[in-house]
N, C-alpha and C positions, 0 to 999 in steps of 0.2 A: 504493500500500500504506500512504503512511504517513495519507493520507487515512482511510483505512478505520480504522486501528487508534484514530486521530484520533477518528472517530463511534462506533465500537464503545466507548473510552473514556468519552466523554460520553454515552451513551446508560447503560450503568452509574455514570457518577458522580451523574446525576438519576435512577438508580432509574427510569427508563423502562418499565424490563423485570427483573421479579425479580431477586433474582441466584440465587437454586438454578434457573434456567433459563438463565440468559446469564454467566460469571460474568466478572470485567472483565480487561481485559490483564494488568493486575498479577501478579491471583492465578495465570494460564494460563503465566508465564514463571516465577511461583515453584514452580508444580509441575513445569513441566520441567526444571527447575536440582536442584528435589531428586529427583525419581525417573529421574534423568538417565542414571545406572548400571545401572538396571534398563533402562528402555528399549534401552540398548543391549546389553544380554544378551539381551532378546527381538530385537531387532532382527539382532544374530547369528545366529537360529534365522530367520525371516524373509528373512535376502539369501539363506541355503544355500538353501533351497525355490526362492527367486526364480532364483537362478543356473542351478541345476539345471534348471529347468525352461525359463529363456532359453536356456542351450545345445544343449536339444534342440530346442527351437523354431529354433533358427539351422541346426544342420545338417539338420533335417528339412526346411525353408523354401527354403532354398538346393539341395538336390536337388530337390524337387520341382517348383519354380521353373525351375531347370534344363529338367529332364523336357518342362516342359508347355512352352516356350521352343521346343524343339529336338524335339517331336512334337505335332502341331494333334489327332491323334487323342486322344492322353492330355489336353489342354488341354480336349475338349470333353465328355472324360469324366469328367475330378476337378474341374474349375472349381467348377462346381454345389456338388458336393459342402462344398466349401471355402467356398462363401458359405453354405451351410447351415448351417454349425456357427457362425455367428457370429449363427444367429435365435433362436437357446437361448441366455436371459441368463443369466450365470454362478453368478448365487445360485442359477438352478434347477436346475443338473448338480452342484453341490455335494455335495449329500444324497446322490444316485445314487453318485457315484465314494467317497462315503465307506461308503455302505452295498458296494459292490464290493468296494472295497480299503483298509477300517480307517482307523483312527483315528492312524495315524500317517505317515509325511510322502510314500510315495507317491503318495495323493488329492490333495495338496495341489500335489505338482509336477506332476500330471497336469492340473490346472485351469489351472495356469501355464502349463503349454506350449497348450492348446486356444484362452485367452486370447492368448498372443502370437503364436500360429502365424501368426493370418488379416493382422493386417497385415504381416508380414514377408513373409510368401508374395506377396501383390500386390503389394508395392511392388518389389521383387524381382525380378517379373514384368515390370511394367510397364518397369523400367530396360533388361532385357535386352530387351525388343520393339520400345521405344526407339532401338535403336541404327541409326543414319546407313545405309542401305542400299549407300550408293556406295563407303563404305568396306569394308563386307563383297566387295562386286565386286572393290573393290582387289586387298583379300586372295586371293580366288581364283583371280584373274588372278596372281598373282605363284607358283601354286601351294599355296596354306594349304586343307589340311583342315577338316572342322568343329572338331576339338578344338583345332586353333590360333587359328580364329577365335573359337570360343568362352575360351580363357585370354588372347589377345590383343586382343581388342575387345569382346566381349560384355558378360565380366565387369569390366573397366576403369571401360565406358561406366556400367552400372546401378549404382558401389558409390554414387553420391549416394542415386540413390534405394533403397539396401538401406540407408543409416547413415539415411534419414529413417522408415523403418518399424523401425528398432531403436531410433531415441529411444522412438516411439510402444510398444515391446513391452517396453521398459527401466521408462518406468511403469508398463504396465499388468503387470509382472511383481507391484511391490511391491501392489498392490491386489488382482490374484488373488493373492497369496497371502496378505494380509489376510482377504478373504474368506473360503478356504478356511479358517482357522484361527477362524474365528467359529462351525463345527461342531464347535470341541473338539480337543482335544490339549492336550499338557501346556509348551508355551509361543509364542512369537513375536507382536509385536504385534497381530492380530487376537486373542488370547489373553487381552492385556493390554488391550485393548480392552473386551472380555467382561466382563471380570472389575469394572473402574473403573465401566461402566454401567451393572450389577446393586445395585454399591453407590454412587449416584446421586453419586459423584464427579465433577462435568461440570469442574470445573477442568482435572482430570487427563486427563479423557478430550477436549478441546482443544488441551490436551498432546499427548497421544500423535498429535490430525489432521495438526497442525504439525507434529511431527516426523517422520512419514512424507512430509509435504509437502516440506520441507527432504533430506528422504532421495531423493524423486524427484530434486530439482532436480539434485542433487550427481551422481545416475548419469546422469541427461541430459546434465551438464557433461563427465563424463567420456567419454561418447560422443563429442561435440564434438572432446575432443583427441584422440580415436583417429583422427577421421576425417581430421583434419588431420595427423598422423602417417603416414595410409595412402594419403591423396591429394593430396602436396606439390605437384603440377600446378595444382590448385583453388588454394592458396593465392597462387601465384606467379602465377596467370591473373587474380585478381582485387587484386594489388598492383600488376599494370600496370595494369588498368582506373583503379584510383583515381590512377594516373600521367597518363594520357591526362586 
């Protein structure tokens, strides 16, 4: 990174490249220092959308997941379906759900959740299908129902791979809803976006890339520690490894 900022600087201190087209580091950290306040009052309007629309993407994800895990018949009749929604790129369903449901912030969670559904739903998947068959035998032989096997081994085994399809849905949460807010409404940084572009601010609008970048990185972090909170197993499994 510090390379890049390195070339991107020199490439504006020799005027390489206009500067109302590139404009140099300097200016890009003096517009996020000053419109710093605002950004994060749109940025407040941008995580509710984001949130909203990850947690229904989470409980949606996780029953369905469920569902198709613990029925082959449901599995080969929504799979399809589930990879299908992810060959409609998100700009083009934009219009549609705004022209459905207005101009204010239900289109915009609704893009959210379609966005983060598909990888939470398979990764999700894939952890419960994952699991150890011999230990499932176990379980049966000792007497365990499905629902046991399922809250004691199923779900235990896949939460790796459900926190790596939530960092992936924790991103793409802030970007659909950047997006969705590039059709209009009255704030959130896709908003703030709009607005600094029309008026050929590319300082500002640099700003605002960065600080959605720095926004991802922070909920992907935060993810991290949950998962470390929710699977002290993993951590204690991998502080003997580095022992051995």
């Amino acid at each position: 990174m510090a390379v890049i900022v390195l070339i991107w600087h020199l490439v504006c201190r020799f005027e390489l490249v206009p500067g109302f087209m590139l404009p140099s580091p300097e200016s890009v950290a003096i517009a996020l220092f000053r419109d710093a306040s605002l950004l994060m009052d749109h940025a407040a309007i941008s995580l509710t959308e984001a949130f909203a629309g990850l947690f229904l993407s989470i409980i949606f994800a996780l029953l369905l997941a469920v569902a198709m895990n613990e029925s082959e018949f449901i599995r080969k009749t929504l799979y399809p379906a589930v990879i299908i929604t992810q060959t409609v790129p998100a700009i083009a369903m934009a219009p549609l759900l705004v022209l459905w449901m207005g101009y204010g912030m239900a289109p915009k969670i609704a893009l959210i959740f379609i966005t983060c559904f598909f990888p939470m739903t398979v990764s999700t998947l894939g952890g419960l299908m994952s699991v150890d068959e011999d230990i499932i035998r176990l379980f049966r032989s000792m007497g365990a129902g499905r629902l046991k096997i399922l809250l004691w081994v199923k779900l235990p085994s896949a939460m790796e791979s459900f926190f790596s399809g939530l960092r992936l849905a924790v991103s793409y949460s802030i970007v659909g809803a950047v997006i969705a807010e590039w059709l209009g409404g009255n704030g959130g940084l896709g908003v703030y976006m709009t607005r600094v572009r029309k008026s050929y601010a590319f300082d500002r609008m640099f700003a605002v890339i960065i600080f959605i970048s720095i926004l991802s990185l922070i909920l992907i972090k935060l993810v991290d520690m949950i998962q470390k909170k929710s699977m002290p197993w993993k951590s204690i499994r991998e502080k003997s490894e580095q022992g051995d």
